[in-house]
C-alpha positions as CSV (number, residue, x, y, z in Angstrom):
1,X,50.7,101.3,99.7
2,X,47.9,103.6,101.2
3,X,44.6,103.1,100.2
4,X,43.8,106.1,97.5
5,X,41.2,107.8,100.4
6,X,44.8,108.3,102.3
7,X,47.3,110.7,101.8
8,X,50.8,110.5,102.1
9,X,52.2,113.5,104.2
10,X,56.2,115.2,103.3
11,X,57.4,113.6,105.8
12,X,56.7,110.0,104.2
13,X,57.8,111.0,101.2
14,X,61.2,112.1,102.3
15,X,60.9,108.4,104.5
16,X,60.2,107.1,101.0
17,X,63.3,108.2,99.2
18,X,64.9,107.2,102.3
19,X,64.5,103.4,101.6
20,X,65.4,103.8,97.9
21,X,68.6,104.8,98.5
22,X,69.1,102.6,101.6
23,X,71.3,99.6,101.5
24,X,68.8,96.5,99.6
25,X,67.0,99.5,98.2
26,X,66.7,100.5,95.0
27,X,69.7,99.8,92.6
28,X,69.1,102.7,90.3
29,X,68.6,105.5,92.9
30,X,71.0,104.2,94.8
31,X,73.6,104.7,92.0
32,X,72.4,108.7,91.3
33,X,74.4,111.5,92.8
34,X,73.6,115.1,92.0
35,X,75.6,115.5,88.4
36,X,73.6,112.2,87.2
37,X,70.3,113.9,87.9
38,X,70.9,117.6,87.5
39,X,69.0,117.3,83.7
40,X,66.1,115.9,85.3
41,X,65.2,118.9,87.3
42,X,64.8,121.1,84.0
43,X,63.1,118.8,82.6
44,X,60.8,118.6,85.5
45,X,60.3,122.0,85.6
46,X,59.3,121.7,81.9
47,X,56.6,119.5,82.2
48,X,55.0,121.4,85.4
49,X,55.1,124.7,82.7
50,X,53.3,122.7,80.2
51,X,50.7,121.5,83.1
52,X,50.2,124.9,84.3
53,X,49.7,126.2,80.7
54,X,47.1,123.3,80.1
55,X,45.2,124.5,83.1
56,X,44.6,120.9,84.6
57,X,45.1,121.1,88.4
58,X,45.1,117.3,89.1
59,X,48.2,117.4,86.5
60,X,49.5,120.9,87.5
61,X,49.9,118.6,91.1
62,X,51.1,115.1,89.6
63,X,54.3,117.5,87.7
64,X,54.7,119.7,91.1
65,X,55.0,115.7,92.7
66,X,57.5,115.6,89.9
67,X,59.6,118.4,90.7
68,X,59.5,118.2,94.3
69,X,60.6,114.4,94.2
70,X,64.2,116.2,93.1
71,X,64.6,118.3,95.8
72,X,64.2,115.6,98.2
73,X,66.4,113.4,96.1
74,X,68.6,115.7,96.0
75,X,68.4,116.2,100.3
76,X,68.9,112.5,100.7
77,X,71.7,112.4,97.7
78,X,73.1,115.1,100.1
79,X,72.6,113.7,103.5
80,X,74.0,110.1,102.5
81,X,77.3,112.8,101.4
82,X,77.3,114.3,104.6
83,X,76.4,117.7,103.0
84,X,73.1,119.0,104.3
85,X,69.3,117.4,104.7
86,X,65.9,118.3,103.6
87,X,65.9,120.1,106.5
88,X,68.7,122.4,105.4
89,X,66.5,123.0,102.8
90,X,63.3,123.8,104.1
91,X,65.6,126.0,106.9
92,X,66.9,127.9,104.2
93,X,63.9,128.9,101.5
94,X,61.9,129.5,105.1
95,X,64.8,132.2,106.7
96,X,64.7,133.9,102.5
97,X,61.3,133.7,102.5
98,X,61.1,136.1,106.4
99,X,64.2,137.7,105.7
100,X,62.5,138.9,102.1
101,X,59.4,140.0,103.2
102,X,59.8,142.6,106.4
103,X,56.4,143.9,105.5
104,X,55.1,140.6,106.7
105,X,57.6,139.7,109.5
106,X,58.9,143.3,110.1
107,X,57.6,146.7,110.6
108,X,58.9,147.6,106.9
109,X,56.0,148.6,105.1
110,X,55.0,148.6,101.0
111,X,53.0,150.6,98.9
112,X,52.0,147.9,96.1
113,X,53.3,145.2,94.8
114,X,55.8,147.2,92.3
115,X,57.2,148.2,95.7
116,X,56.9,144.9,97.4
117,X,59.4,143.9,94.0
118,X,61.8,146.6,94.5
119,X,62.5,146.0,98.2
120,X,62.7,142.4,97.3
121,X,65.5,143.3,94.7
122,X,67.6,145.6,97.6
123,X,67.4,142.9,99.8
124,X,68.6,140.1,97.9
125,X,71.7,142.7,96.4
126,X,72.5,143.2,99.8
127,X,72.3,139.2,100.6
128,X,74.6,138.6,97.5
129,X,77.1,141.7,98.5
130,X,76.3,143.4,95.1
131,X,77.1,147.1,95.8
132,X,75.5,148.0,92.4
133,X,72.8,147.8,89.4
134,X,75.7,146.5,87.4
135,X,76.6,143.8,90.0
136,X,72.9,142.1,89.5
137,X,73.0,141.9,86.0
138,X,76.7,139.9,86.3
139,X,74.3,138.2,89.1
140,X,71.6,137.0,86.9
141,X,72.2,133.1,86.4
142,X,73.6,132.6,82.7
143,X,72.4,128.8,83.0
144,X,68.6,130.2,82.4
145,X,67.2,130.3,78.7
146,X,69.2,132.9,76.8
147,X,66.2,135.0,75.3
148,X,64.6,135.2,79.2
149,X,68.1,136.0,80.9
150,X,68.1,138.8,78.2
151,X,64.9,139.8,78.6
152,X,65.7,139.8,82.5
153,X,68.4,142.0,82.1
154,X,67.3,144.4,79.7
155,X,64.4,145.0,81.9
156,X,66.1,145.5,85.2
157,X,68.7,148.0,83.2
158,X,66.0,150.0,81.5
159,X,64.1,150.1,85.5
160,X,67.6,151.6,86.6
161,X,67.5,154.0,83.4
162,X,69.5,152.8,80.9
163,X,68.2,153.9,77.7
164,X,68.0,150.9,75.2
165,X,65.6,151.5,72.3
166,X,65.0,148.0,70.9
167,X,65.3,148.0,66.9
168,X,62.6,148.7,64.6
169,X,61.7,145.4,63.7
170,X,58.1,144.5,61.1
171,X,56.7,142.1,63.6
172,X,53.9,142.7,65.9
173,X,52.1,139.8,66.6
174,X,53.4,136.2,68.5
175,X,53.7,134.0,65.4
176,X,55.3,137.3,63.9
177,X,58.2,137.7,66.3
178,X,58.4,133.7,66.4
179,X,58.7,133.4,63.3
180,X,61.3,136.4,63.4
181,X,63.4,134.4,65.5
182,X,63.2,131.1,64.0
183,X,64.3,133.3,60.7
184,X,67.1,134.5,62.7
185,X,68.5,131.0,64.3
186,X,68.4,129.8,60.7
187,X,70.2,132.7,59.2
188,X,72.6,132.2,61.9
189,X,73.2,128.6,61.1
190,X,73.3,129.1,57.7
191,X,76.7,131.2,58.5
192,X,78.6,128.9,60.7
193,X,76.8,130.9,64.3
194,X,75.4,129.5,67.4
195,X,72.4,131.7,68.2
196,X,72.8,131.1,71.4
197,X,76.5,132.4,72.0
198,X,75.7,135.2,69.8
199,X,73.2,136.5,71.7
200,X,75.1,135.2,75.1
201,X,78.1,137.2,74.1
202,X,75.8,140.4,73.3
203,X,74.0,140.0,76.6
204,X,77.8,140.4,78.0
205,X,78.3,143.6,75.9
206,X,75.0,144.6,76.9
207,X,75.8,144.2,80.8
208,X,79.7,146.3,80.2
209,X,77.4,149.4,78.6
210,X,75.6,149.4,81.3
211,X,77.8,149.3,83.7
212,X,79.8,152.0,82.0
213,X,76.8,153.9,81.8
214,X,76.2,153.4,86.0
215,X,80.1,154.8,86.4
216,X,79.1,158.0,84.7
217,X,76.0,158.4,86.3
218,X,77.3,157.8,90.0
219,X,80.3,160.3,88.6
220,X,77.7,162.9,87.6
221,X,76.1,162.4,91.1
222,X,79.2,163.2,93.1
223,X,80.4,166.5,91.3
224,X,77.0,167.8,91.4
């Protein structure tokens, strides 16, 4: 152990969760492969939410230790597999990260960050083969908390304009519309419905409209 005027460095850490997983390591971590710990990085990510909100840096950068103690467990889970390493990793979000951002590394050039956000959004279509709007909402991960994927969509189909009024609803404030919704998941239990499907299954709907409405308007485009 360092004395606390030292720091420990990436490297050691990935050294670190080298030797737990090493033969006479660490029984547990040893034992873990990625299904065993794939709760553990939401949960993480939980916790360094709640940090952030709490506005405590020293505990904003214990939870960020947290977090990033999965990736690398995950690289050395992966490594012992024969899959790919930490430096796979580090390869990979460092390409994205040049790849994404030609105004930085390129000679692209932005107007503002809306713009910066757009490009960002062609790029990564055109990464993921998606050859429309339509194709990115399919795209967005349906693992993510239902109300933010639908949020998510809703907002990149109304940017692509896709007009969807949202219902008149007599809330206004936070604790309004929270309390809106908590009225709503118990309404929905009371009649035998997961809240979750529903709205999972009307985010689905949601994403057919809309690529129906994307047909018609390339349609309109091309007799015009």
């Amino acid at each position: 152990m360092k004395p606390t005027n030292e720091k420990y460095t990436f490297s050691e850490l990935v050294d670190i969760i080298a030797a737990l997983r090493a033969p006479g390591g660490c029984p547990w971590d040893r034992e873990q492969t990625h299904e065993s710990i794939r709760k553990s990085v939401i949960e993480e990510a939980y916790e360094l939410v709640e940090a952030i909100d709490g506005k405590n840096p020293s505990k904003i950068a214990d939870e960020s230790g947290d977090v990033l103690l999965q990736v690398v467990l995950h690289a050395q889970i992966a490594k012992d597999n024969g899959e790919y390493d930490i430096n796979d990793v580090t390869d990979a979000i460092s390409r994205k990260m040049i790849h994404r951002h030609p105004h930085v590394f390129g000679d692209a050039s932005v107007k503002d960050s809306d713009d910066v956000l757009n490009k960002w959004d062609a790029i990564k279509r055109a990464d993921r083969s998606q050859r429309s709007i339509a194709d990115e909402l399919h795209g967005v991960s349906a693992y993510i908390p239902t109300l933010m994927r639908a949020q998510k969509i809703r907002k990149k189909a109304i940017k692509a304009g896709f007009n969807h009024t949202a219902a008149d609803v007599s809330a206004e404030t936070e604790y309004e519309f929270g309390r809106l919704l908590f009225d709503i998941a118990a309404a929905a239990g009371e009649h035998g419905i997961d809240p979750e499907v529903a709205l999972s299954g009307y985010i689905n709907k949601f994403i057919s409209d809309f690529e129906k409405f994307e047909q018609n308007k390339k349609a309109e485009k091309e007799n015009t």
